[in-house]
C-alpha positions in Angstrom: 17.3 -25.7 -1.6 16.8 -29.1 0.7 13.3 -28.7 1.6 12.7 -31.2 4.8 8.9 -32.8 4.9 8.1 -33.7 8.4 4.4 -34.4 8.2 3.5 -35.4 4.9 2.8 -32.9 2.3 0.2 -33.5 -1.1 2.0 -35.7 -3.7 1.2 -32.5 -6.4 2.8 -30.3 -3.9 6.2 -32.2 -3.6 6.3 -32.7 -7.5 6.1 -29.3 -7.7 8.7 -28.4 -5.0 10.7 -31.1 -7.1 9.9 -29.3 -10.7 11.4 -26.3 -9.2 14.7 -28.3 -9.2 14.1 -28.4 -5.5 16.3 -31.8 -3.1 12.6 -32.8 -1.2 13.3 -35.4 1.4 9.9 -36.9 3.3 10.5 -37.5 6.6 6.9 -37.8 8.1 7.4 -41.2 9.0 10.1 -41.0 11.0 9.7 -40.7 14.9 9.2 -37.2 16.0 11.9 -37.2 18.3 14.3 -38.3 16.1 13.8 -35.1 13.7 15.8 -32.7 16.2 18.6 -34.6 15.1 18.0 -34.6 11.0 17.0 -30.5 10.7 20.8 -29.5 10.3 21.3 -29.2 6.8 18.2 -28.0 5.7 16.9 -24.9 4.6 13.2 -25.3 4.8 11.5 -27.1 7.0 7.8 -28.0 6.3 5.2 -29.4 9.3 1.7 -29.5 9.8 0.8 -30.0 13.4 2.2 -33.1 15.0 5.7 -31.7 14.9 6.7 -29.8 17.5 9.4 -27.1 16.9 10.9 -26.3 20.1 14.6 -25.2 21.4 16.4 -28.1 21.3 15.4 -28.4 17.4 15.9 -25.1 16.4 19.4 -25.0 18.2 20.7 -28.5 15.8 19.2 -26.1 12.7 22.3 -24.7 10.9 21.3 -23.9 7.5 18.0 -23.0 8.1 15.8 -20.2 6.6 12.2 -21.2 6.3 9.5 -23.2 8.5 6.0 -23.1 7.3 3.0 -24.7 8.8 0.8 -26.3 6.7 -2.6 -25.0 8.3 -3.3 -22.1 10.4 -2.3 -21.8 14.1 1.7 -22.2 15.0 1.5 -22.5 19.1 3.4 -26.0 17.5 6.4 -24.1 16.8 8.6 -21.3 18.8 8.1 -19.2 16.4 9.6 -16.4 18.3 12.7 -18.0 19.1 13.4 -19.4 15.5 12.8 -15.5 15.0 15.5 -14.8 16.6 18.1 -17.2 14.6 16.4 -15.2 11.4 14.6 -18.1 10.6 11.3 -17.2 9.2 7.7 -18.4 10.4 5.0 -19.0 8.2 1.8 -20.4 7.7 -1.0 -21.4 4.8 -4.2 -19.5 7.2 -6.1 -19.8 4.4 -5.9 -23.7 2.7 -7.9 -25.2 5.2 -10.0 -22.5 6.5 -13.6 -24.4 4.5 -12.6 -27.7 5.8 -12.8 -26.8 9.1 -15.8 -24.7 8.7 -17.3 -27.5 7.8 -16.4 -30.3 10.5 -17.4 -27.5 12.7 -20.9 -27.6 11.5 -20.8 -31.9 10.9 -20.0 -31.6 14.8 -23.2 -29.3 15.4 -25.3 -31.4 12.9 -24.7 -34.6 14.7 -25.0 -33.4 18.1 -28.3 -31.5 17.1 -29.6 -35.2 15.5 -28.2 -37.8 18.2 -26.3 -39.4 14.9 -23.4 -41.2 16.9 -25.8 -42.5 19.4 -27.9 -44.1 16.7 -24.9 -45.2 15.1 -24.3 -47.7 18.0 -27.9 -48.2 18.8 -28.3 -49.9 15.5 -25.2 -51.6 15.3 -26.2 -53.1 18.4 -28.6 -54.5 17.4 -31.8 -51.8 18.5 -34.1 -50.3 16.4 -34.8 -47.2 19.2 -36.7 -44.8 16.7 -38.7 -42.6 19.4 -35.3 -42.2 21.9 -34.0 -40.0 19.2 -36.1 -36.7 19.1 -33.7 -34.4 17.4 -33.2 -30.2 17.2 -33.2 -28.3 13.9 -30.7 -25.8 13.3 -32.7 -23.8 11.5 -33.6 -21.2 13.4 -30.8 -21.0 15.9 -28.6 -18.7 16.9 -24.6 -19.7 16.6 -22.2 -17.5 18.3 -18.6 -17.9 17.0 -16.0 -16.9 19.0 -12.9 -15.9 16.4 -14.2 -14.7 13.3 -10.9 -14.6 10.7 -11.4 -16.7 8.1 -12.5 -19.9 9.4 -14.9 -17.7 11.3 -16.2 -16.6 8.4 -16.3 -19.5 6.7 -18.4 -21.4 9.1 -20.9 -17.8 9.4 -21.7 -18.0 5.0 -23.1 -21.6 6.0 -24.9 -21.0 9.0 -26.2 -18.5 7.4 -27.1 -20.6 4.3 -28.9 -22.6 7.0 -31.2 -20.2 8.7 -29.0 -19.3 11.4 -28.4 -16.1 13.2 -24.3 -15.5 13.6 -23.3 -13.6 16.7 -19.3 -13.3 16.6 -16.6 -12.3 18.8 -13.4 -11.1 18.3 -11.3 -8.3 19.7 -9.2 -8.1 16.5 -11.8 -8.5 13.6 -15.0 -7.0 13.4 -17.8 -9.2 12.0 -18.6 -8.3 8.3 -22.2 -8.5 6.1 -24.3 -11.6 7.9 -22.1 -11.6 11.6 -23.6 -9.5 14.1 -20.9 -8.5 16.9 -21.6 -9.4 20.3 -19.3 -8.8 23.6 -18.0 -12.1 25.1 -21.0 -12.2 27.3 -23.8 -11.7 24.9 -22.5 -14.2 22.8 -22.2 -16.9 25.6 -25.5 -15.3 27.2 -27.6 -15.9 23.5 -26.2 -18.5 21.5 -27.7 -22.2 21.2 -24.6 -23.6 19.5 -20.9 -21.7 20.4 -18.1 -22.5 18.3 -14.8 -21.6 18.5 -12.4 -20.5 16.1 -9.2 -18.8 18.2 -5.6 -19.7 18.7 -4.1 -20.9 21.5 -2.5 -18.6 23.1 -1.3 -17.4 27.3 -4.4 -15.3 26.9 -6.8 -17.8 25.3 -5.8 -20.6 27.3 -8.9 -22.1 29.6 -10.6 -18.6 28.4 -14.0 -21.0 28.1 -14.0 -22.6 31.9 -16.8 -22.9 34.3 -17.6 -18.8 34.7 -18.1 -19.0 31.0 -19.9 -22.4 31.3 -22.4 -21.1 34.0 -22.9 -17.7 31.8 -24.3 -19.8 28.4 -27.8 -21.1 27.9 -28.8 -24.1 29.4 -29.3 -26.6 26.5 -26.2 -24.9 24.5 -23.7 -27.0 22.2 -20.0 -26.4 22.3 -17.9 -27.1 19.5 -14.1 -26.7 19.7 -12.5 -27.3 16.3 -10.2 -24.7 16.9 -7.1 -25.5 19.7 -6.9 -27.9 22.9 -6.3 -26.1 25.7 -8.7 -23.1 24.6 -11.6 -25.2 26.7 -11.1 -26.4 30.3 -11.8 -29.8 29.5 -12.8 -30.5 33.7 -15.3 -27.7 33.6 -16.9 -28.8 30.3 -17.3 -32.4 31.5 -18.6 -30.6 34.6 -21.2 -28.4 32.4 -21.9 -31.7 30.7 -22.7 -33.8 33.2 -25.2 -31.2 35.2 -27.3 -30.9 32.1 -26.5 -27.1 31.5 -24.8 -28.2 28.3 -26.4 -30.1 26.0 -23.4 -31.4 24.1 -19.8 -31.2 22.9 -18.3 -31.5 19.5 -14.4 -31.7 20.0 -12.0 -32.1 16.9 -9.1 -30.3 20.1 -8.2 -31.9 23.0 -5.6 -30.5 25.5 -3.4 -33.5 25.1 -3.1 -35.1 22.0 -3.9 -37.7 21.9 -6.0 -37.6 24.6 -5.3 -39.5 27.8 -8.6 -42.1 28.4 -11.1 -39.8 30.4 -15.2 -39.9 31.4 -15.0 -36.9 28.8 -14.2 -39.2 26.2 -17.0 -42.0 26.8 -19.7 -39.3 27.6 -23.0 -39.9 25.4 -23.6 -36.1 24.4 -20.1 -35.4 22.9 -18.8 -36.0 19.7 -15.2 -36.5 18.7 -13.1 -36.5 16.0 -8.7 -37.0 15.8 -7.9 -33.1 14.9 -9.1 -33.8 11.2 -10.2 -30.2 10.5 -8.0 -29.8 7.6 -7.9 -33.5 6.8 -10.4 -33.3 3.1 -8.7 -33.5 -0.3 -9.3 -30.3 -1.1 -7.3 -28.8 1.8 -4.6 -31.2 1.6 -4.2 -30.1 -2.2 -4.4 -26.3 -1.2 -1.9 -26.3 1.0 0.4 -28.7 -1.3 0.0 -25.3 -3.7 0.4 -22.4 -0.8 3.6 -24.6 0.0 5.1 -24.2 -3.4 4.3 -20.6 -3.8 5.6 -19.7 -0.5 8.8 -21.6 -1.8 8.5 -19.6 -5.0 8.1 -16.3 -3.3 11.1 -16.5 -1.2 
């Protein structure tokens, strides 16, 4: 098969498409708009999340049969559409689901310790050891709104840290150390909220100011999940009144994001969508990539 690369794939993982006696052509660095034009005769398409697989591409697809997203949500590609020219969707939910648990928790860490803010206090040239009275984790309760896999992830090492997991999701029920919680209780209880959904016509804005005025005051939001889940207005809003302590963003709702007061604000933390950006992941989904290929 001619299996098309769009945004980069693990070196292992190409050799391997490649040992399969496999034609792998990497196109990642070409422009994305210019891909509509180079999907024709292909019969796999592979993309992580810059790409975006719309219409127009799908339409210029003539040999098609396969696009898999490296990583977990698809609201990248029209998957429903493609569908419907029996071109299958598929993903790798599980490659990257640690990763992410864990930038989730680096976000919660450095918001709880001030570490960004020090970061430039000392590189400035201060030495401003009192302004920085931190917040242990230990303790606290984290609510976690999506609990699938990254969801669960994120729960074993909260857990491992003292924490008490609250989790909501109308399609999984929370499992051993996750206590289940309405969508009120958990916004109502938690100290840290993080959220783990995809975005979706129902999950889009679904945390806005009615949410924002129903948390604690004092709580930390972290969004590694998808931009656009979080009404970014209301959250700079909830910010900037004091009833949220901080925000850890990996999401935003453009990306990337247009310059904003958001993005300069002192109590938020930010990151360039790098949830599934380790090694390890990169190397996982390299393998779930070949075996898909194998499997088909």
């Amino acid at each position: 098969m001619r299996i098309l690369i769009a945004d980069g794939l693990d070196a292992q993982g190409i050799k391997g498409l490649q040992a399969m006696g496999h034609q792998v052509e990497d196109l990642s660095a070409l422009p994305k708009e210019e891909l509509v034009t180079k999907v024709a005769d292909f019969d796999v398409l592979v993309v992580r999340s810059a790409t975006k697989v719309r219409k127009e591409m799908i339409d210029n697809m003539k040999s098609m049969k396969m696009i898999i997203r490296g990583g977990v949500g698809m609201d990248n590609i029209d998957a429903d559409y493609a569908k419907s020219k029996g071109i299958k969707v598929v993903n790798t939910p599980g490659a990257s689901s640690a990763s992410v648990a864990e930038l989730a928790l680096a976000h919660m860490f450095a918001l709880s310790r001030g570490i960004a803010k020090a970061t430039k206090s000392i590189q400035g040239g201060q030495w401003e050891k009192k302004a920085f009275k931190g917040t242990e984790i230990s303790g606290k309760t984290l609510g976690i709104i999506g609990i699938g896999r990254i969801g669960q992830e994120l729960a074993k090492r909260a857990n491992a840290l003292g924490m008490t997991v609250l989790g909501y999701d109308p399609n999984v029920k929370g499992t051993g150390s996750i206590k289940n919680a309405t969508f009120d209780e958990l916004l109502q209880s938690s100290d840290y909220i993080s959220i783990h959904t995809p975005l979706t016509a129902e999950t889009k804005h679904f945390i806005g100011k009615t949410e924002f005025d129903k948390m604690k005051k004092g709580a930390i939001v972290v969004n590694c999940a998808r931009g656009g889940t979080v009404d970014e207005s209301a959250l700079l809003e909830a910010l900037k009144s004091g009833k949220l302590a901080g925000a850890g963003l990996d999401v935003f709702e453009t990306e990337p994001p247009a310059a904003s007061e958001l993005l300069s604000f002192p109590n938020v933390t930010l990151t360039p969508h790098i949830g599934a950006q380790t090694g390890e992941a990169q190397t996982r989904i390299g393998e779930e990539v070949v075996k898909i290929i194998k499997q088909a």
